[in-house]
Backbone as JSON, one array per atom type, in Angstrom:
{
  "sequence": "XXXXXXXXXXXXXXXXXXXXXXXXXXXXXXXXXXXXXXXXXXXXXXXXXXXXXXXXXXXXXXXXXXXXXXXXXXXXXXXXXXXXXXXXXXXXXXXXXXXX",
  "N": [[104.91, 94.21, 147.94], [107.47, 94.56, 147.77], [108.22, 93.11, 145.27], [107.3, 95.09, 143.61], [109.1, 97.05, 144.22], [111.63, 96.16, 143.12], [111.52, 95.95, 140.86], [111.03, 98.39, 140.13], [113.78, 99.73, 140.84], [114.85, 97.49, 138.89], [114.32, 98.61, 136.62], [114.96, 101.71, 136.98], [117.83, 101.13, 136.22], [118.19, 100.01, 134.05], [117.15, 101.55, 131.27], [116.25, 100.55, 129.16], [114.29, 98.75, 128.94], [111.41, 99.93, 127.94], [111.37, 100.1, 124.92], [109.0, 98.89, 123.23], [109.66, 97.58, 120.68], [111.19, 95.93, 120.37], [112.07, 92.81, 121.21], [109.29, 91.17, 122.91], [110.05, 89.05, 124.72], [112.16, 90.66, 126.37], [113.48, 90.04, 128.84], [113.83, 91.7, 132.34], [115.89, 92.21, 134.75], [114.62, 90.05, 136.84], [112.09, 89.94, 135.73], [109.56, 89.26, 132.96], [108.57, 90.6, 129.93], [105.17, 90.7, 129.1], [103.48, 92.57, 127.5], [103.5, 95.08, 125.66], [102.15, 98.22, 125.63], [99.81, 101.13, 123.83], [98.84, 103.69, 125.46], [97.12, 106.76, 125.26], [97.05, 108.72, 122.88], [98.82, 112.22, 122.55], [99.84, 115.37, 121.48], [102.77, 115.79, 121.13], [103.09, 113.74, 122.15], [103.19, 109.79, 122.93], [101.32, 108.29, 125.46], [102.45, 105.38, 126.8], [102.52, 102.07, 128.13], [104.56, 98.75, 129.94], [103.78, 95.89, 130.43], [104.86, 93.49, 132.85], [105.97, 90.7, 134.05], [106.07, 89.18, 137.28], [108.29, 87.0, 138.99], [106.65, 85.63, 140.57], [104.25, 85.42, 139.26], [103.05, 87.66, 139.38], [101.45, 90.4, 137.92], [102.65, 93.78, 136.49], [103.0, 97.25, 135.78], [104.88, 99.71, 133.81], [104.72, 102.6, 133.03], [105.42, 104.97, 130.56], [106.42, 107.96, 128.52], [106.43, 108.11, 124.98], [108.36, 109.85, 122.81], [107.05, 112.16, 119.74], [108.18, 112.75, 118.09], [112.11, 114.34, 117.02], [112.84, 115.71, 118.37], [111.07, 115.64, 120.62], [112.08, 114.07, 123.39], [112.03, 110.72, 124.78], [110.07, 110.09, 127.67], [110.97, 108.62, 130.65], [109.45, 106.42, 133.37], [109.9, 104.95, 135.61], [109.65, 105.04, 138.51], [106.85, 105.11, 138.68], [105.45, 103.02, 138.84], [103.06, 100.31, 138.87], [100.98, 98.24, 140.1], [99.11, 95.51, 137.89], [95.81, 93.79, 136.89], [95.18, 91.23, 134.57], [92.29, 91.11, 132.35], [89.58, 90.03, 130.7], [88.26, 91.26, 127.46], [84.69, 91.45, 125.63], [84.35, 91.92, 122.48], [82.08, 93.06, 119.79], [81.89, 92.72, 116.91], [81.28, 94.78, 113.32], [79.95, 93.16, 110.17], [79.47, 93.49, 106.34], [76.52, 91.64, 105.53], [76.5, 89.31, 103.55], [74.59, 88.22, 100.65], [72.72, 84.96, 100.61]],
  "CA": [[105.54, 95.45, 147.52], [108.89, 94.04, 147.67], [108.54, 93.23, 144.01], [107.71, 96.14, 142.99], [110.53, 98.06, 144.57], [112.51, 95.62, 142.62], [111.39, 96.05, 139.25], [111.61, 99.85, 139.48], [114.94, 99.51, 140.6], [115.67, 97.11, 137.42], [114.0, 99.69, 135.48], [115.87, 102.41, 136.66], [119.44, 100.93, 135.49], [118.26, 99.7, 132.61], [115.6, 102.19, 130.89], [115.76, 99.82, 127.06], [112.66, 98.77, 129.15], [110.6, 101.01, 127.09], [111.03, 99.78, 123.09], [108.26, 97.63, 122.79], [109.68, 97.09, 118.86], [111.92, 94.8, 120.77], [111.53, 91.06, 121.23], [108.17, 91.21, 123.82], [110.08, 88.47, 125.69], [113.19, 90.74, 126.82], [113.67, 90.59, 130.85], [114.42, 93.25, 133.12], [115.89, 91.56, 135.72], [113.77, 88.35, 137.14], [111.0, 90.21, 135.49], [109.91, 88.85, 131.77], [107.9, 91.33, 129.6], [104.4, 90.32, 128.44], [102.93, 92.91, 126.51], [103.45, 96.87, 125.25], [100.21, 98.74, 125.5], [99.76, 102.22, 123.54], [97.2, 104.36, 125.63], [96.6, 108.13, 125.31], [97.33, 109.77, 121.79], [98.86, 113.82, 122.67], [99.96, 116.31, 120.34], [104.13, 115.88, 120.97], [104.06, 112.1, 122.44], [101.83, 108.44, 123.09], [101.39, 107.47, 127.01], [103.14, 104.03, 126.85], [102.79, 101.18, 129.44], [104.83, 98.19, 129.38], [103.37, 94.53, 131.31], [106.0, 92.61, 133.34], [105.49, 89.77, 135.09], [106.98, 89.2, 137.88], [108.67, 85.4, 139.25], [105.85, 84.91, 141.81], [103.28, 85.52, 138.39], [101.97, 88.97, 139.41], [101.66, 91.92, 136.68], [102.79, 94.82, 136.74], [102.62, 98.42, 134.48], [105.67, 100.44, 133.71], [104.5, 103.67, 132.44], [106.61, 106.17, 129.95], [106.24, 108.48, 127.45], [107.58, 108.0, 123.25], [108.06, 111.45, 121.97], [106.74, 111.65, 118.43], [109.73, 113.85, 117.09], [113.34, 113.86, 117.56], [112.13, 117.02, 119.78], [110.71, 115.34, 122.03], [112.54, 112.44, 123.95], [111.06, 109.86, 125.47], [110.09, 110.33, 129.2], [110.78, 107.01, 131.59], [108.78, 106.86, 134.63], [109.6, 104.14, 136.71], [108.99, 105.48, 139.74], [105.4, 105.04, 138.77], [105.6, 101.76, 138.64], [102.42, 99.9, 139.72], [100.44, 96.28, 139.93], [97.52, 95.31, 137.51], [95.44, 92.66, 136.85], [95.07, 91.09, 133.44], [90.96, 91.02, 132.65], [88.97, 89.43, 129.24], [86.91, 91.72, 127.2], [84.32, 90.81, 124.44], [83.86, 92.75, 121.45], [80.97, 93.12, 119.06], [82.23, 93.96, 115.51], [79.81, 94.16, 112.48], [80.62, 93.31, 108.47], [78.45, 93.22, 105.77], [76.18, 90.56, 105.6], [76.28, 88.8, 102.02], [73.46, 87.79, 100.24], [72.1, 84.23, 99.85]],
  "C": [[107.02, 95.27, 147.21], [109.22, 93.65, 145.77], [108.05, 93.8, 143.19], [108.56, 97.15, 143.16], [111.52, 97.62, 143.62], [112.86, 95.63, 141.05], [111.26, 97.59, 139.12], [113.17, 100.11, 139.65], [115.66, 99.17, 139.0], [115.42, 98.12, 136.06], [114.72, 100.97, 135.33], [117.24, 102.13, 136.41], [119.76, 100.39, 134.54], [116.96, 100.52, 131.56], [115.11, 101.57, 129.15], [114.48, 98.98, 127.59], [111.64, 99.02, 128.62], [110.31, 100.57, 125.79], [110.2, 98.63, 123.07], [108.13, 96.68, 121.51], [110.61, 95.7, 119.41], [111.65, 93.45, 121.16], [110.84, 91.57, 122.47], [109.2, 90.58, 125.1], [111.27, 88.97, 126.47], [112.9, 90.9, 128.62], [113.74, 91.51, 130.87], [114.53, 92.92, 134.41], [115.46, 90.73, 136.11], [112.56, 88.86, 136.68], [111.23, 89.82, 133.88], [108.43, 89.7, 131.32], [106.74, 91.09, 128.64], [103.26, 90.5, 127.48], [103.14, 94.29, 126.56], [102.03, 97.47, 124.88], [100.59, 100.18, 124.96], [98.48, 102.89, 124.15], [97.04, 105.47, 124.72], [97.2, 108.67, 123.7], [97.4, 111.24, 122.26], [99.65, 113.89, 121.23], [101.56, 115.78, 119.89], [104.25, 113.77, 121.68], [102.81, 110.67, 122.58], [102.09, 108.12, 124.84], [101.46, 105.81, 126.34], [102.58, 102.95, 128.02], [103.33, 99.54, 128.96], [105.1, 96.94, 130.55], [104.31, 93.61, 131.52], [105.36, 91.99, 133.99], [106.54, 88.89, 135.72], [107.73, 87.39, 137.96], [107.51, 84.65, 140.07], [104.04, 85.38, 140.46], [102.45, 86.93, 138.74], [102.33, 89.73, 138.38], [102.28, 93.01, 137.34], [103.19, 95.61, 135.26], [104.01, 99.19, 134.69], [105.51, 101.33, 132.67], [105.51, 104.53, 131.72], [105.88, 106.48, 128.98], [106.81, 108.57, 126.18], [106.82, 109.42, 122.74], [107.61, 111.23, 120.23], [108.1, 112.42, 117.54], [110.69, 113.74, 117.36], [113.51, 114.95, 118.57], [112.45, 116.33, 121.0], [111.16, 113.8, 122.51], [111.75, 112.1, 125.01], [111.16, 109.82, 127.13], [110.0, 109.11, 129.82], [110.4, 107.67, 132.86], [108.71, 105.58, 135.32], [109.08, 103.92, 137.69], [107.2, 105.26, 139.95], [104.47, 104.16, 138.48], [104.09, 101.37, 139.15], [101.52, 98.38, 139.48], [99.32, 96.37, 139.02], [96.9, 94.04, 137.29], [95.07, 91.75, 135.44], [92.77, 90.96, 134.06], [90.76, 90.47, 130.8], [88.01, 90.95, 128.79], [85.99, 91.4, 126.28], [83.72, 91.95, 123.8], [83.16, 92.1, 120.67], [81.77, 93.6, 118.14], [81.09, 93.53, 114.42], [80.74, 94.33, 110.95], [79.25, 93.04, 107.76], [77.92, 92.11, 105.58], [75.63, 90.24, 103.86], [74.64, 87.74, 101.86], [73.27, 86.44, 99.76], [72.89, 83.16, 100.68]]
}
């Protein structure tokens, strides 16, 4: 738990955490950032999460919200910081199958 106290910390005093348009590999403190995930599609914003990994190789999710308008600014949620696990999945896709 100790390093996740640490990386919401670094998150709250630095919140450019968040732009995933930004080089993937920017730190955030001894943490180095290994992928920007877009979940949830709403009406005014996108649920965000954005994969750090720590020095001792564990993950972790740093959740926020990107407003879609100049309305709505973007909500940081450190605080809600929490561990995950990377996993494989395998997709099935289908194309037309040519003749001959």
């Amino acid at each position: 738990m100790e390093e996740l106290e640490a990386l919401k910390e670094a998150a709250k005093e630095d919140p450019s955490y968040v732009y995933g348009e930004d080089s993937i590999e920017t730190p955030l403190g001894d943490f180095v950032r290994v992928k920007s995930l877009r979940g949830s599609r709403h009406r005014w914003y996108d649920e965000m999460e954005e994969i750090y990994k720590s020095p001792s190789g564990r993950l972790y999710a740093l959740p926020w919200q990107r407003g879609h308008t100049e309305s709505q600014e973007n909500e940081y949620q450190p605080e809600n910081a929490f561990e995950v696990e990377a996993y494989e999945v395998t997709v099935t896709r289908y194309r037309e199958k040519k003749n001959g």
